[in-house]
C-alpha positions in Angstrom: 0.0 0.0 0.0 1.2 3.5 -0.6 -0.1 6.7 0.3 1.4 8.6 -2.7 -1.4 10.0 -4.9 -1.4 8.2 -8.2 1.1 5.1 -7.5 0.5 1.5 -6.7 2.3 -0.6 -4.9 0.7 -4.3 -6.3 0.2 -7.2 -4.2 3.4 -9.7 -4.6 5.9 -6.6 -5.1 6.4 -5.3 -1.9 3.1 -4.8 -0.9 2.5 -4.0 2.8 -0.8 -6.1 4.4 -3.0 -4.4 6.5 -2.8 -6.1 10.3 -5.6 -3.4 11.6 -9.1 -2.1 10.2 -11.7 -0.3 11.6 -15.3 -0.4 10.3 -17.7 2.7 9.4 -21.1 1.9 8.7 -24.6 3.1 6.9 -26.9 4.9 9.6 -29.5 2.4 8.5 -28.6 -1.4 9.7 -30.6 -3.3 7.7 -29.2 -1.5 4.3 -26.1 -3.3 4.2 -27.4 -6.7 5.7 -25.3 -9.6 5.9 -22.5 -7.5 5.2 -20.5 -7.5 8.2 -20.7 -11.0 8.8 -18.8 -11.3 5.2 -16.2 -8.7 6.3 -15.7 -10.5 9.5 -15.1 -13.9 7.3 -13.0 -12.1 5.0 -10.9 -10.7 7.5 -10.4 -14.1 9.7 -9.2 -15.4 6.5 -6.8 -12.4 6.8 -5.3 -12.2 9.8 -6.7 -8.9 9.9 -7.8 -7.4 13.5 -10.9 -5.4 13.2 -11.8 -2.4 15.4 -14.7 -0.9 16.3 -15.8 2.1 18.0 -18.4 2.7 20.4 -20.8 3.5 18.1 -20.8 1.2 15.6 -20.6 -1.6 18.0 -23.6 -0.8 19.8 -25.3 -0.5 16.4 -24.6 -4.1 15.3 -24.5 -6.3 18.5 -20.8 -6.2 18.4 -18.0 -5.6 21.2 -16.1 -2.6 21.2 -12.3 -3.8 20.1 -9.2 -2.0 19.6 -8.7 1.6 19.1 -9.6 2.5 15.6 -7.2 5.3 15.6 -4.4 2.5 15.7 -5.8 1.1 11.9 -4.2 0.8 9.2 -7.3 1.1 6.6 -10.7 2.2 7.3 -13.1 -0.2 5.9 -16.9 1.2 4.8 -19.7 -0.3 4.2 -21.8 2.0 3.0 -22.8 4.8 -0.4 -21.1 8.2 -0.7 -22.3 9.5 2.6 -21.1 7.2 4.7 -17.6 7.6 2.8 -18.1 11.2 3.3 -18.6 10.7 7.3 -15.0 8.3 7.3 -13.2 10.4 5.3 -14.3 13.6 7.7 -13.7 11.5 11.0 -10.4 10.0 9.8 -8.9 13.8 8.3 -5.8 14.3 9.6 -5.1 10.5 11.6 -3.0 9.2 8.1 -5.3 6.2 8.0 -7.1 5.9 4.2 -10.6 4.4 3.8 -12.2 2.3 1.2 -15.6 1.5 0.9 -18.0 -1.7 -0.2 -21.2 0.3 -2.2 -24.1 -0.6 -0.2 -25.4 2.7 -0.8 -27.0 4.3 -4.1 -23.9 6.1 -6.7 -21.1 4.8 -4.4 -18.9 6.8 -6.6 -16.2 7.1 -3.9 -16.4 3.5 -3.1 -14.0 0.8 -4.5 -16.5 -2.4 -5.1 -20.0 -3.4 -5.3 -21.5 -5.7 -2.4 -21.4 -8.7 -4.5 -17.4 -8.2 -4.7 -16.6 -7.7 -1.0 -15.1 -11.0 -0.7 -12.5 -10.8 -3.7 -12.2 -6.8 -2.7 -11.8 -6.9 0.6 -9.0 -9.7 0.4 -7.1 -7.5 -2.1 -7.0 -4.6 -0.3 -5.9 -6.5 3.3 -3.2 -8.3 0.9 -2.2 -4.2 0.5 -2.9 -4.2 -3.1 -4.1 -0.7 -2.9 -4.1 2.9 -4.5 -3.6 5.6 -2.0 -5.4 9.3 -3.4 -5.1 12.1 -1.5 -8.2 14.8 -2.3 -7.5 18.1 -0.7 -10.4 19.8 1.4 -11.6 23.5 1.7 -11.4 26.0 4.4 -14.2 27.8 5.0 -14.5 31.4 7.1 -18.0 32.3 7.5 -17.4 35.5 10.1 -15.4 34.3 13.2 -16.3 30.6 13.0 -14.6 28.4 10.3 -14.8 25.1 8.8 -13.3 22.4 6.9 -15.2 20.5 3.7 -14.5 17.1 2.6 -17.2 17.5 0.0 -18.1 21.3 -0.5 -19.4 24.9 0.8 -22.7 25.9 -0.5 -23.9 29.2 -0.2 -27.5 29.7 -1.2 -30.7 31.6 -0.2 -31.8 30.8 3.4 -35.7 31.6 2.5 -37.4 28.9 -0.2 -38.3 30.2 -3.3 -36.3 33.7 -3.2 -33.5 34.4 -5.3 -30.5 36.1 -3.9 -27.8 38.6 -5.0 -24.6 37.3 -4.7 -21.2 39.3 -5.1 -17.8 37.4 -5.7 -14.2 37.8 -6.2 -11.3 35.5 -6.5 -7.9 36.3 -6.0 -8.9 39.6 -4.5 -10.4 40.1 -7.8 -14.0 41.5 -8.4 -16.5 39.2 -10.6 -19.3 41.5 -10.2 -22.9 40.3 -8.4 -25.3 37.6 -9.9 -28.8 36.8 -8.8 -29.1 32.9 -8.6 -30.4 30.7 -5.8 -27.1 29.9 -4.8 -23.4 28.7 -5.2 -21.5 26.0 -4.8 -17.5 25.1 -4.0 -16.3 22.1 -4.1 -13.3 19.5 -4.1 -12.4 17.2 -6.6 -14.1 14.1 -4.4 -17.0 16.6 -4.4 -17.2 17.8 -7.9 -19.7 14.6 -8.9 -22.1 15.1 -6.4 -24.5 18.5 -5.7 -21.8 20.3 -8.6 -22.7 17.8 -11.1 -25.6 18.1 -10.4 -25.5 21.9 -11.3 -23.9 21.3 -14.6 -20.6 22.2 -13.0 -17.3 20.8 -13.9 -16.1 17.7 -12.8 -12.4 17.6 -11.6 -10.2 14.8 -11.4 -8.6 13.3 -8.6 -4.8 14.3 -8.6 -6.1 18.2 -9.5 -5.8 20.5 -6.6 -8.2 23.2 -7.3 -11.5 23.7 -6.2 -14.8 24.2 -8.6 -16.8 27.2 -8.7 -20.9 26.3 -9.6 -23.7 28.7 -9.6 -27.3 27.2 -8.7 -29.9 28.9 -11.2 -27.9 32.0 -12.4 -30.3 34.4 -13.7 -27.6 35.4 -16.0 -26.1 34.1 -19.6 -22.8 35.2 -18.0 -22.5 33.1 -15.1 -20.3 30.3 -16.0 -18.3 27.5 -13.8 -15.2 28.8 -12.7 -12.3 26.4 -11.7 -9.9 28.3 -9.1 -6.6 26.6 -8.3 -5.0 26.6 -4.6 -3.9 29.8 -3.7 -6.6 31.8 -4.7 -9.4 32.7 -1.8 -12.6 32.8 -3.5 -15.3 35.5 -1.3 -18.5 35.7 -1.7 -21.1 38.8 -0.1 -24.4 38.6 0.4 -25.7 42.1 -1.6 -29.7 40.9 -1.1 -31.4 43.7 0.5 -33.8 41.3 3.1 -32.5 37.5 2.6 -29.9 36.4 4.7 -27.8 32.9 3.2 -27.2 30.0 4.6 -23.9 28.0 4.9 -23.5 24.4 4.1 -20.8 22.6 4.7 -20.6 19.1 3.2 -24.6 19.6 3.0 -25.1 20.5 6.9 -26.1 23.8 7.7 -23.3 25.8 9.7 -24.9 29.3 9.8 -26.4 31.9 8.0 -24.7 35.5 6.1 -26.9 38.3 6.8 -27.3 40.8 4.5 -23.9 42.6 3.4 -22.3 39.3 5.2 -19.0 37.7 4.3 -18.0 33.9 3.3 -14.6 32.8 2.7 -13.4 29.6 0.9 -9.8 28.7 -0.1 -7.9 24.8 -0.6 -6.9 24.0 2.9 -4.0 21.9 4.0 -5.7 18.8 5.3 -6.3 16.5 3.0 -8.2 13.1 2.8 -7.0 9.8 1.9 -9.4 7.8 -0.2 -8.5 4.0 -0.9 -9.4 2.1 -4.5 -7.8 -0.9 -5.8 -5.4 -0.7 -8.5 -8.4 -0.9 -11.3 -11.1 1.0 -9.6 -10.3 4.2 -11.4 -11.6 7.7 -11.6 -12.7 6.7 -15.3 -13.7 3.5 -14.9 -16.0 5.0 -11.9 -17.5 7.9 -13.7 -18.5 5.6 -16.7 -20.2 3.2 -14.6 -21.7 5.7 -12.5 -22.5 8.3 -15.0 -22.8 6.7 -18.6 -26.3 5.2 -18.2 
């Protein structure tokens, strides 16, 4: 396994095995059903120790074991959310996370359920792919946060339109009325941005994409701002404050004439994928149909 972005390290050539994982879950039990009983048969096979926390033992009847803080890969079993929650909980600790699709896209996963078995063993064996996705800084007046996904700024009443003044760089961009806008990371260009008919970036790119939500403009356009570049953004509507969302959870609001800050930060996350569970190979099989 190595934890340079864009190398492999196959299994048989040096490989290093995992000898710890801990386990992050769906919220809902019964969506990934008899999955944990395959991981745990796929890891006694191993020799790999898995750890749980609190939390997701007393979710599944399981005893808390091991510190999960001590792993070595964070195993999911769960859809983009749930890989979204690991990814946000593991920032920082040097452990990367890979994840079984038991949810609906699973584009950040690295196999579909019926795969865990040949998947799973892989990635213990340390036939893994090691891509590091940077994360955003966000300054909304004196309280800041950091995205895995993205910051969305958008109207805080339903149904009104807001005026929204930008700059990049320190640069002016002028104001457009829309409904909202959206920053994100590469790991969070194909969700909400996509959505929006924003660009999608690919992993190894550090830069940040720049979305708006229903311009009433033909001069809005996607904007893709590269690290080093602080992109602001005022809230010029005269009786609609904004709201902030940070990886889709409300953080606070701008009032009128308020502030909100993004820039690249210097965290970054470590996502897992075997060796042919590629950004391409993903997008087509999420995307193409």
């Amino acid at each position: 396994m190595s934890s340079s972005a864009g190398s492999t390290t196959p299994s048989g050539s040096g490989a290093k095995p995992v000898a710890r994982a801990a386990l992050v879950t769906h919220g809902r039990q019964e969506q990934i059903g008899d999955g944990i009983a395959r991981l745990l048969e796929v890891a006694g096979a191993a020799g790999v120790e898995l750890t749980f926390a609190p939390d997701e033992a007393a979710r599944h009847g399981l005893e808390t074991s091991g510190d999960p803080a001590d792993a070595d890969l964070v195993v999911v079993l769960g859809g983009d959310g749930t890989m979204l929650r690991a990814l946000r909980t593991y920032l920082g600790s040097g452990i990367p996370v890979i994840g079984v699709n038991f949810g609906r896209v699973g584009f950040l996963t690295s196999m579909q359920p019926e795969e865990l078995e040949v998947g799973l063993t892989r990635a213990f064996r340390g036939e893994l792919e090691v891509v590091e996705l940077p994360t955003l800084e966000v300054e909304n007046g004196e309280t800041g946060h950091v995205a895995v996904n993205d910051l969305v700024v958008t109207s805080a009443v339903l149904g009104r339109m807001v005026e929204l003044e930008w700059a990049v760089g320190g640069e002016d961009l002028g104001s457009v009325p829309c409904d909202g806008i959206i920053c994100s990371t590469p790991s969070g260009s194909t969700a909400y941005n996509l959505s929006n008919g924003g660009p999608v970036l690919m992993w190894g790119i550090d830069a940040m994409a720049t979305t708006f939500v229903a311009p009433h403009s033909l001069h809005a356009r996607p904007l893709v701002v590269p690290r080093g570049k602080d992109v602001v953004v005022w809230n010029r509507t005269a009786d609609v404050p904004v709201a902030v969302l940070v990886d889709g959870h409300r953080v606070g609001e701008a009032a009128p004439g308020g502030r909100v800050a993004v820039r690249l930060g210097a965290a970054r996350t470590l996502l897992a994928t075997l060796p042919d569970a590629t950004f391409v190979s993903r997008y087509r099989e999420s995307f193409s149909t």
